[in-house]
C-alpha positions in Angstrom: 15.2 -17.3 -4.9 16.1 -18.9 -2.0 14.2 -18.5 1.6 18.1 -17.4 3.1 18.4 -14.5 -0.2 14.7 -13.5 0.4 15.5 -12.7 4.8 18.6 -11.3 3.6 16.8 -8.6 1.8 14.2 -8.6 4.0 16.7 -7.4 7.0 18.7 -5.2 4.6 15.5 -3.0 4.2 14.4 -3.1 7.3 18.3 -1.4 8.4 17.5 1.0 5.8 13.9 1.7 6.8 15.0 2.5 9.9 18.3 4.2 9.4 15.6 6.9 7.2 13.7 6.9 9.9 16.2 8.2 12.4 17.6 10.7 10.1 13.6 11.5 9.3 13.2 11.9 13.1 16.6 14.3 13.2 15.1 16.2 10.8 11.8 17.2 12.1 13.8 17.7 15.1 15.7 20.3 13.9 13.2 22.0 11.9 10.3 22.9 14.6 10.5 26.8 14.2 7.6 28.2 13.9 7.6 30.7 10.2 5.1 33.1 9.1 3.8 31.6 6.1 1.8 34.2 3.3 -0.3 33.7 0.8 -2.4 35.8 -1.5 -4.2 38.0 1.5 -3.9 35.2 4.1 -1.1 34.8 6.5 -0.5 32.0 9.4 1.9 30.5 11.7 2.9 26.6 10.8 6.3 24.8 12.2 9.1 24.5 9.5 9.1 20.5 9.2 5.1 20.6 8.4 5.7 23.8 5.5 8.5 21.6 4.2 6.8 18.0 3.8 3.6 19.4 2.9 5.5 20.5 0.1 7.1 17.8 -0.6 3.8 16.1 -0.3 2.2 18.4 -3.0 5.2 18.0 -5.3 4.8 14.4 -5.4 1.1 14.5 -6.1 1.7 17.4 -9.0 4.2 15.3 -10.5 1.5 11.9 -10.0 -0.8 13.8 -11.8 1.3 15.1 -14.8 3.0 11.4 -15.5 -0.9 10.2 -15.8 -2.2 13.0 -18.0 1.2 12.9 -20.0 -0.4 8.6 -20.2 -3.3 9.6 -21.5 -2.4 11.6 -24.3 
């Protein structure tokens, strides 16, 4: 691959990077309610953004963990 293909891409994903970024940014911009959040017997106060990527977080990492015990076996 030539050094011209290989900035090419390099700039295309940076564009992209940061285009996610912004609508990232517009996101957690939007989403800074604070929500009653309950569980079981306990029950707090978290902003919206932070319920909604921590699940998203959690999801990912349940999903990890599946695909490498689904490897195993």
């Amino acid at each position: 691959m030539s050094e011209k293909n290989v900035t090419f891409f390099g700039n295309v994903k940076l564009i992209i990077a940061s285009i996610l970024g912004v609508i990232l940014l517009l996101f957690a911009l939007q989403n800074m309610a604070r929500v009653d959040l309950t569980f079981l017997f306990w029950t707090f106060e978290a902003r919206r953004v932070v319920v909604i990527v921590m699940s998203f977080i959690i999801g990912i990492a349940v999903g990890w963990l599946l695909k490498a015990h689904r490897s195993r076996t």
